[in-house]
FIDREN-996803 format. One record per residue: residue number from 0; x, y, z of N, C-alpha, C in turn. Coordinates in steps of 0.02 Angstrom, whole numbers. Example, Ala and Ser with C-alpha at 12.3 -4.5 7.8 and 13.67 -1.06 7.14 Angstrom:
R     i     n_px     n_py     n_pz    ca_px    ca_py    ca_pz     c_px     c_py     c_pz
R     0      660     -284      390      615     -225      390      660     -165      390
R     1      642     -112      354      684      -53      357      645        2      394
% end
This chain:
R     i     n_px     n_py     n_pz    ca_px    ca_py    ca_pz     c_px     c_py     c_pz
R     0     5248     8088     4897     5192     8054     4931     5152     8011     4883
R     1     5134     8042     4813     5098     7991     4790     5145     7931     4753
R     2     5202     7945     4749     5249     7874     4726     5233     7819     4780
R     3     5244     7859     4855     5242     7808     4907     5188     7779     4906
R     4     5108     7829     4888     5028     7793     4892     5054     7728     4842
R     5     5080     7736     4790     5084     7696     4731     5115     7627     4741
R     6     5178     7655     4757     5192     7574     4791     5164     7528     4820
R     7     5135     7574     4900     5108     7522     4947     5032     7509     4906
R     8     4999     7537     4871     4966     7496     4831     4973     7435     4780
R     9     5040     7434     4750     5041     7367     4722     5072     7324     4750
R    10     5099     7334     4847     5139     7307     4858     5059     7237     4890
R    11     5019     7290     4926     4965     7264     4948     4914     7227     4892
R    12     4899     7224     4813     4896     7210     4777     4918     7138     4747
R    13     4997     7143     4768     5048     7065     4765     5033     7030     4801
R    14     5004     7077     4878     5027     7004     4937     4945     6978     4933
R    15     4893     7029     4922     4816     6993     4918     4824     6949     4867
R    16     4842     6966     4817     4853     6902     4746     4871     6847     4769
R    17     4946     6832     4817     4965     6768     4828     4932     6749     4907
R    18     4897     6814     4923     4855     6745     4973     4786     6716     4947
R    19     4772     6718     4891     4714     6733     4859     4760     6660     4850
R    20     4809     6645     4807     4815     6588     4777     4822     6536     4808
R    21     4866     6562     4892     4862     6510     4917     4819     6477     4954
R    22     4745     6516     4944     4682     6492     4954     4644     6455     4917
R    23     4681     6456     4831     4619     6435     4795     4679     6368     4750
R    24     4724     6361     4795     4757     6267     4766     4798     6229     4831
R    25     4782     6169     4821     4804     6137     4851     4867     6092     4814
R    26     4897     6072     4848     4974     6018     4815     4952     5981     4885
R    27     4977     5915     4846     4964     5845     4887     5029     5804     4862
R    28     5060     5781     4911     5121     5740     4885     5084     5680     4911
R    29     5066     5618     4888     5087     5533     4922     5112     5496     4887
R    30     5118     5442     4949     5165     5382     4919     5075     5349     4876
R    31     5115     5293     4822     5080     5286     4789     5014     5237     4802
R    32     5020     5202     4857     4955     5181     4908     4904     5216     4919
R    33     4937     5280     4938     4880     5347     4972     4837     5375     4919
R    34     4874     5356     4819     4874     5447     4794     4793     5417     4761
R    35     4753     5353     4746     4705     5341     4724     4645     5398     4768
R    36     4651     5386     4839     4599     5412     4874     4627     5487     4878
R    37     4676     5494     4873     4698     5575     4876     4655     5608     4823
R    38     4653     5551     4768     4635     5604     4695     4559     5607     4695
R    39     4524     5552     4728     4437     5545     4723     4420     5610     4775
R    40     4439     5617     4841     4428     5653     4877     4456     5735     4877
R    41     4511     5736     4813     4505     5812     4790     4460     5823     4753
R    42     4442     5769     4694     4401     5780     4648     4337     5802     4688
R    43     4313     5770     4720     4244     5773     4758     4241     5832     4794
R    44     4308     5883     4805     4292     5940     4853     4310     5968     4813
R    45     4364     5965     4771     4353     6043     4699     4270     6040     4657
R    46     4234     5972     4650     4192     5987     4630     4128     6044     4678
R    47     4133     6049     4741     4099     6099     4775     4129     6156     4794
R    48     4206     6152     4778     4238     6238     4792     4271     6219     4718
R    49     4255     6250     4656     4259     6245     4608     4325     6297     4586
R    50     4323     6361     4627     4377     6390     4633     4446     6378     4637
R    51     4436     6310     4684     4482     6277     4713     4514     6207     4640
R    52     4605     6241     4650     4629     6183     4591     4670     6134     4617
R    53     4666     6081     4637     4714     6022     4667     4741     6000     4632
R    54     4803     5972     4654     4870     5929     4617     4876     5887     4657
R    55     4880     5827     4635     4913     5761     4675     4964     5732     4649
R    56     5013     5717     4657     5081     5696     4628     5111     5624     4688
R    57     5128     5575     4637     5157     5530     4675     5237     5515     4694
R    58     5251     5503     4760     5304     5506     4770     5327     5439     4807
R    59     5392     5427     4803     5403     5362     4847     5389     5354     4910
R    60     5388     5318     4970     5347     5309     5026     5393     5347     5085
R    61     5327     5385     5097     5360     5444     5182     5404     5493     5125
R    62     5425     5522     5074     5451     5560     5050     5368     5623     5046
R    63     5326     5600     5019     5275     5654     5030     5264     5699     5073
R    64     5261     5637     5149     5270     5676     5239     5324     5738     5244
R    65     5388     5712     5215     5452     5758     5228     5447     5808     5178
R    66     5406     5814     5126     5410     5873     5081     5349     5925     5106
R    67     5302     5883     5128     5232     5938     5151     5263     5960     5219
R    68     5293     5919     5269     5343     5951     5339     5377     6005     5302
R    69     5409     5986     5268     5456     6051     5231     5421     6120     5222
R    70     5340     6091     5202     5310     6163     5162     5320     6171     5084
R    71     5343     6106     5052     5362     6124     4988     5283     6084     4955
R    72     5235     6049     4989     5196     6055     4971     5124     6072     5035
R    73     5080     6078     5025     5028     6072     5074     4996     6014     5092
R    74     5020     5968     5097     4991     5901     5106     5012     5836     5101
R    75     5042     5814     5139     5078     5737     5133     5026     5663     5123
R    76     5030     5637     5091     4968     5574     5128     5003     5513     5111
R    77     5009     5456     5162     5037     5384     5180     5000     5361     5217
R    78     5017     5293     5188     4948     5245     5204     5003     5192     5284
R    79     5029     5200     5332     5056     5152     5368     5033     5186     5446
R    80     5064     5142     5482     5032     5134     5547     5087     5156     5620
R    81     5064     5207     5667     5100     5257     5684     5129     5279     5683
R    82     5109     5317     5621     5142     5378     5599     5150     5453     5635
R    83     5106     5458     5681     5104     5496     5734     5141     5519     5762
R    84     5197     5441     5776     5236     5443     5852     5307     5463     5801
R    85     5303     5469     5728     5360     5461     5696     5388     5531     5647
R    86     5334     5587     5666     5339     5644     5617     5396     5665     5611
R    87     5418     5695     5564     5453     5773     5571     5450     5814     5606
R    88     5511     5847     5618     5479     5901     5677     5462     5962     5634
R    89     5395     5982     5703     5341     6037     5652     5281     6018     5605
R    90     5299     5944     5598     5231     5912     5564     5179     5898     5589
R    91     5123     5890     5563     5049     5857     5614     5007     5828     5582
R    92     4990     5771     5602     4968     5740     5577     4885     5709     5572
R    93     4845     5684     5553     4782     5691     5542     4748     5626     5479
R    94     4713     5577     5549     4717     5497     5509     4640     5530     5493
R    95     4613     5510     5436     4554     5501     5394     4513     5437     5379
R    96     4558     5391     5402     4548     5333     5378     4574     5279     5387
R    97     4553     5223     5377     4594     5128     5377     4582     5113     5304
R    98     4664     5078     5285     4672     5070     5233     4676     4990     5232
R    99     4654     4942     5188     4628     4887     5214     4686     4831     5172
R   100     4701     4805     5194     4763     4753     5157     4750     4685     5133
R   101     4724     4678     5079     4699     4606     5037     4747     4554     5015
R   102     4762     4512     5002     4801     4456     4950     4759     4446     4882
R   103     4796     4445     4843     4760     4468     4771     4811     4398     4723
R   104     4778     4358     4680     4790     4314     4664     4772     4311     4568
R   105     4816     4286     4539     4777     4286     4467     4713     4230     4467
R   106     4666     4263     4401     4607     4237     4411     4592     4159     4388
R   107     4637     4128     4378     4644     4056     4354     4669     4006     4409
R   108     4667     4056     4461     4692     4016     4524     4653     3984     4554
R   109     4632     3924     4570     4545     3904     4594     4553     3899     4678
R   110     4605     3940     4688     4591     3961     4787     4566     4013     4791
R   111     4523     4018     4829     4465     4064     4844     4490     4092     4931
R   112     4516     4059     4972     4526     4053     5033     4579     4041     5056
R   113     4631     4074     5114     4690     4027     5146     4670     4063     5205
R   114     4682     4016     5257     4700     4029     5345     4744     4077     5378
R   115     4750     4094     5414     4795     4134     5448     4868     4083     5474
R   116     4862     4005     5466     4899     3980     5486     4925     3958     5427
R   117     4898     3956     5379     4927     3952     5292     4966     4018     5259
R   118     4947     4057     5296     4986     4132     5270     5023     4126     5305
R   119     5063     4104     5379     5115     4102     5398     5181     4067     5382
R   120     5130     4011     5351     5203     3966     5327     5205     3973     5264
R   121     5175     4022     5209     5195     4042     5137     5230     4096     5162
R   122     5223     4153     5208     5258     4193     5223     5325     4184     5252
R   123     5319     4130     5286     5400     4097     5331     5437     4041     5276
R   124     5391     4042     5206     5448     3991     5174     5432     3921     5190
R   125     5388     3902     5239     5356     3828     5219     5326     3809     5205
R   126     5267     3821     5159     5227     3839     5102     5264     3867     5032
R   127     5260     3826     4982     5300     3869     4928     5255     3852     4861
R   128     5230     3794     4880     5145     3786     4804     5081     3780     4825
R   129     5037     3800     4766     4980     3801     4776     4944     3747     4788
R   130     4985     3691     4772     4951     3635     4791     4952     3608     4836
R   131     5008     3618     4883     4983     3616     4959     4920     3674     4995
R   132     4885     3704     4957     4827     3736     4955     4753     3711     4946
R   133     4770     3681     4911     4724     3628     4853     4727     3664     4795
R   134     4765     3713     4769     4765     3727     4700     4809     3675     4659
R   135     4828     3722     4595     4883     3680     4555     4939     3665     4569
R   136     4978     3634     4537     5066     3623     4544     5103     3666     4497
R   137     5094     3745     4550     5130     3802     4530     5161     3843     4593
R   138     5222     3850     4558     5256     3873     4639     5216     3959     4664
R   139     5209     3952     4732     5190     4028     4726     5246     4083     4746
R   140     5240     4150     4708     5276     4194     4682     5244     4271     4719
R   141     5280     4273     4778     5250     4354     4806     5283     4395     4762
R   142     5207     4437     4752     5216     4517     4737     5202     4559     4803
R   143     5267     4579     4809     5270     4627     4888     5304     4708     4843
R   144     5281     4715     4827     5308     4796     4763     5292     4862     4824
R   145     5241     4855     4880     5209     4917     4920     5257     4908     4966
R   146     5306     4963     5012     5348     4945     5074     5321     4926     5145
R   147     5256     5009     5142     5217     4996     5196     5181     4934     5194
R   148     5158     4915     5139     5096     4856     5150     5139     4794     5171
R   149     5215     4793     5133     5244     4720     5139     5261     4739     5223
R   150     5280     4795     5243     5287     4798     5325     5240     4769     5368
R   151     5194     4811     5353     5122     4773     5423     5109     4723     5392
R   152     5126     4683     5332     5090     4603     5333     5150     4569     5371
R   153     5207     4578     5360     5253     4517     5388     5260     4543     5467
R   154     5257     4586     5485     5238     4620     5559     5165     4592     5607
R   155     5116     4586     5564     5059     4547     5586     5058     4474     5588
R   156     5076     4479     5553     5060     4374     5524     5143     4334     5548
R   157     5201     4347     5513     5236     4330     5538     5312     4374     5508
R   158     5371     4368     5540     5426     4388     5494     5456     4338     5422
R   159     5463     4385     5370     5464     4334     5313     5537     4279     5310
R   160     5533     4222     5303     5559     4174     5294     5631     4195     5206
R   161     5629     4132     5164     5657     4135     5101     5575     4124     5066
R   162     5584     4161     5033     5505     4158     4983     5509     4163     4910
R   163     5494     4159     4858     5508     4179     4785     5462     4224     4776
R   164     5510     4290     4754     5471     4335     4717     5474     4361     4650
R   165     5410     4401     4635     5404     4423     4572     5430     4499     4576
R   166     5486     4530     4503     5486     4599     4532     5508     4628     4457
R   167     5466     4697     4466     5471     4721     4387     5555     4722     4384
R   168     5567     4748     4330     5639     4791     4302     5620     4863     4312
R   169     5669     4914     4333     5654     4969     4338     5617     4980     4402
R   170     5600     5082     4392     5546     5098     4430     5490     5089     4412
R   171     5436     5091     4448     5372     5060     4431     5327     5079     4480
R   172     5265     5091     4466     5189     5116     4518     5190     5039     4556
R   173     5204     5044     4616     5203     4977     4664     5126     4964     4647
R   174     5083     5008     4644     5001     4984     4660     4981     4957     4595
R   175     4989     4996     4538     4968     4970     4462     5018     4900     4445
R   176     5088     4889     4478     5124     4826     4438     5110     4772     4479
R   177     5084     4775     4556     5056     4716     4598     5006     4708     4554
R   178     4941     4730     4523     4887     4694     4483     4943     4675     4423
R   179     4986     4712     4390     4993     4685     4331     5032     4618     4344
R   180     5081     4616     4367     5102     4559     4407     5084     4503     4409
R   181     5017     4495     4467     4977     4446     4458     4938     4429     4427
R   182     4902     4475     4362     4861     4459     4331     4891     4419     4264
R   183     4967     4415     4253     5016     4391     4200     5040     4333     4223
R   184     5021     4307     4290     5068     4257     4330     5028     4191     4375
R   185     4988     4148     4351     4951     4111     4373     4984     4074     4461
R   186     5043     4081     4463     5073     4073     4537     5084     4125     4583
R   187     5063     4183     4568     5063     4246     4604     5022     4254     4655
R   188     5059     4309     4713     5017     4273     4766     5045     4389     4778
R   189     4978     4440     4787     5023     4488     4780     4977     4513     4852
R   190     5010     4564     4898     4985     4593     4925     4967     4675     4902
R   191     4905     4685     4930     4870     4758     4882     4818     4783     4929
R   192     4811     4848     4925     4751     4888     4953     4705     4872     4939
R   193     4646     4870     4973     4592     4829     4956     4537     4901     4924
R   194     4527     4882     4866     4475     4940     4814     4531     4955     4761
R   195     4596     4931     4779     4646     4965     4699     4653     4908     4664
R   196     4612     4849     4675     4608     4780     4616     4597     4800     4560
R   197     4639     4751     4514     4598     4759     4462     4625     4712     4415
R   198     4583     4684     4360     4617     4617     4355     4617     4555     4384
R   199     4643     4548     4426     4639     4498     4464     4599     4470     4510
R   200     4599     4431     4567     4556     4399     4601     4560     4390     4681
R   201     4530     4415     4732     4542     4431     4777     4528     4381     4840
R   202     4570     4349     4886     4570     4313     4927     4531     4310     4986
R   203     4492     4261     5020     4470     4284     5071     4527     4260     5137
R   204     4531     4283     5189     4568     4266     5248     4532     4234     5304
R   205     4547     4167     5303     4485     4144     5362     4405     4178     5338
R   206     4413     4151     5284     4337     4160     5249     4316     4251     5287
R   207     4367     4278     5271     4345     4349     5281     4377     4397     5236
R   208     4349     4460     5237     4365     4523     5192     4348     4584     5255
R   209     4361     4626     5233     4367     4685     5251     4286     4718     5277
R   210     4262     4718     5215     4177     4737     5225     4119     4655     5236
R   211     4174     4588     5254     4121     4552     5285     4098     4573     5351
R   212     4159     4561     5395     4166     4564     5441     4238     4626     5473
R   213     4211     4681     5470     4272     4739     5472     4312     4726     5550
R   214     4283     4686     5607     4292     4715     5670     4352     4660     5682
R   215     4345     4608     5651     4357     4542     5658     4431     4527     5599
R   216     4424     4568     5542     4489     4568     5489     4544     4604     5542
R   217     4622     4591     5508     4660     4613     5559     4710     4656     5529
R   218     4702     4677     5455     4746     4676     5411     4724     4758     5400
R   219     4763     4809     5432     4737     4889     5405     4810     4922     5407
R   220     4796     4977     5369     4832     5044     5405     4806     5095     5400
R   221     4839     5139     5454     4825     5216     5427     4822     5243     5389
R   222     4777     5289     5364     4783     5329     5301     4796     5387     5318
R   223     4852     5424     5316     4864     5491     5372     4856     5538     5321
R   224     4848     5599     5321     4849     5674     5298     4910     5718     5344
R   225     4961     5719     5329     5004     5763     5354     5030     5833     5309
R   226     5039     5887     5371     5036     5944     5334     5092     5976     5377
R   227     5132     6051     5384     5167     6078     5400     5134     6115     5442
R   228     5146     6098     5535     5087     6132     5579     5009     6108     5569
R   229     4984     6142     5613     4899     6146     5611     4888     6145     5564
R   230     4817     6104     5534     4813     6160     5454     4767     6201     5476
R   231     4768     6234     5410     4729     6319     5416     4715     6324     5351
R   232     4644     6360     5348     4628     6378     5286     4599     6342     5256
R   233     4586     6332     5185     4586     6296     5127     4601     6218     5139
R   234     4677     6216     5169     4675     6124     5180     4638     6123     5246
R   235     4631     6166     5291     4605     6129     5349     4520     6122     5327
R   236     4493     6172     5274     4453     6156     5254     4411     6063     5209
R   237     4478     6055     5155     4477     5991     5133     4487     5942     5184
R   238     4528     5941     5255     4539     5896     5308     4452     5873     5341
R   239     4432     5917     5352     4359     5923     5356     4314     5886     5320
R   240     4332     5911     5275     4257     5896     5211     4272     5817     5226
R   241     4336     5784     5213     4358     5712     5220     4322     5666     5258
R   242     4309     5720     5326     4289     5670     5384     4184     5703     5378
R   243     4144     5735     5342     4090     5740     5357     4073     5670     5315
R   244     4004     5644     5317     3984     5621     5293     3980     5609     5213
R   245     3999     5681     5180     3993     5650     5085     4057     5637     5098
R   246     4131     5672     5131     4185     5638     5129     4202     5573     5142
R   247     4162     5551     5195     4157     5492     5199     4133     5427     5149
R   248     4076     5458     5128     4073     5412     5071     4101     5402     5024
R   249     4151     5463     4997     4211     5434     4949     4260     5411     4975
R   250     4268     5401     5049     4296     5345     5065     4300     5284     5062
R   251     4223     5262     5084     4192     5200     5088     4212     5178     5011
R   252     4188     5224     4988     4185     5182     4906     4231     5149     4884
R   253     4297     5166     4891     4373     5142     4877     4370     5074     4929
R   254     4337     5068     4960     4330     5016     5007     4388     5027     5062
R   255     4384     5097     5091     4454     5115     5150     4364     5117     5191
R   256     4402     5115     5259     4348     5117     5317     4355     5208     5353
R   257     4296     5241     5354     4322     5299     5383     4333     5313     5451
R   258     4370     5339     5446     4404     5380     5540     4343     5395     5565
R   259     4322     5340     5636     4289     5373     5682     4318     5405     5734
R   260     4314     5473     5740     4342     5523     5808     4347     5483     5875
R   261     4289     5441     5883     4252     5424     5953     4296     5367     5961
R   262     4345     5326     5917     4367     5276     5947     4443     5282     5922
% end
């Protein structure tokens, strides 16, 4: 009898330990669009559950979704647009946010502005210099390195034509080599999340941006949180914190727009 007390004491001992742990970390897989705001918005909630240790790790695009569906991590996050209708089965999903889609240009470029009817024909291939812009006589050179982002731009605006592009060697952070890209390339013309600039110089669209006029820009996606089932616990806790108000503001800050429930 007391071998048996003994056991079921360390057996109960093991299993409190690992639910203990799987209370006090989170794993976050995204594609590399998502993982900037993944990492501000762990930081910002391990700093008030201090207990709590997060990992964010980047992965190629929708591979995050299928590993947190799996359960091999607790948390998927991708930045594209119905994702909803497209899960895994057993997955669920949970938007936080609009992720806002800029044209990002090197800073020696003296266009400040193109049309929606000027982005169609650089995008369709009848547009190919800046000087049919009023810039210089330099051919322009898309950086399209993001899958989702190059999806909903040629999906919104138009399907892409023959275009010249710029493209590293190798694998490469799509979000860090679109700035490096254009910031090395005075004909570069790159599409990018709007708050992951850097370097470079940012376009307006029909004399608009994101935080001029938010209702009126046309250029977003989803920023989803996908997890394996409901969440529960700990992440359904961080799912939360995301959408109160301080979550929100480390939203805003990155310049993503936050998830209103009501609409």
């Amino acid at each position: 009898m007391k071998r048996l007390l003994i056991c079921l004491a360390v057996f109960f001992t093991f299993n409190a330990t690992a639910a203990l742990a799987l209370d006090t970390e989170i794993t976050i897989a995204g594609d590399p669009c998502s993982v900037p705001l993944a990492e501000e918005l762990g930081a910002a909630f391990a700093l008030k559950n201090q207990e709590v240790k997060i990992t964010v790790k980047s992965h190629p695009c929708m591979q995050g979704v299928y590993l947190s569906a799996e359960g091999a991590f607790n948390m998927g996050t991708s930045t594209q647009n119905g994702l909803s209708e497209n899960l895994p089965q057993g997955a669920y999903n949970t938007v936080i946010a609009k992720s806002p889609i800029v044209l990002v240009v090197n800073k020696k470029n003296p266009v400040n502005n193109i049309t929606s009817e000027q982005l169609k024909d650089i995008f369709s291939g009848k547009i190919k210099n800046w000087k049919e812009l009023g810039g210089n006589d330099i051919e322009i050179k898309s950086v399209m390195l993001e899958p989702c982002v190059k999806y909903t731009m040629g999906k919104r605006v138009v399907p892409y034509g023959e275009v010249s592009e710029l493209r590293p060697e190798g694998k490469v952070n799509p979000v860090l080599y679109t700035n490096k890209l254009v910031s090395e390339n005075e004909g570069a013309l790159g599409q990018q999340i709007y708050g992951y600039e850097d370097g470079v110089k940012t376009l307006t669209i029909d004399n608009n941006l994101p935080d001029m006029n938010p209702e009126k820009y046309r250029f977003y996606q989803d920023y989803n949180i996908v997890t394996k089932g409901t969440p529960e616990g700990i992440v359904k806790e961080y799912i939360e914190f995301a959408l109160t108000p301080e979550g929100r503001k480390v939203i805003s800050a990155l310049k993503h727009v936050p998830h209103s429930p009501d609409k």
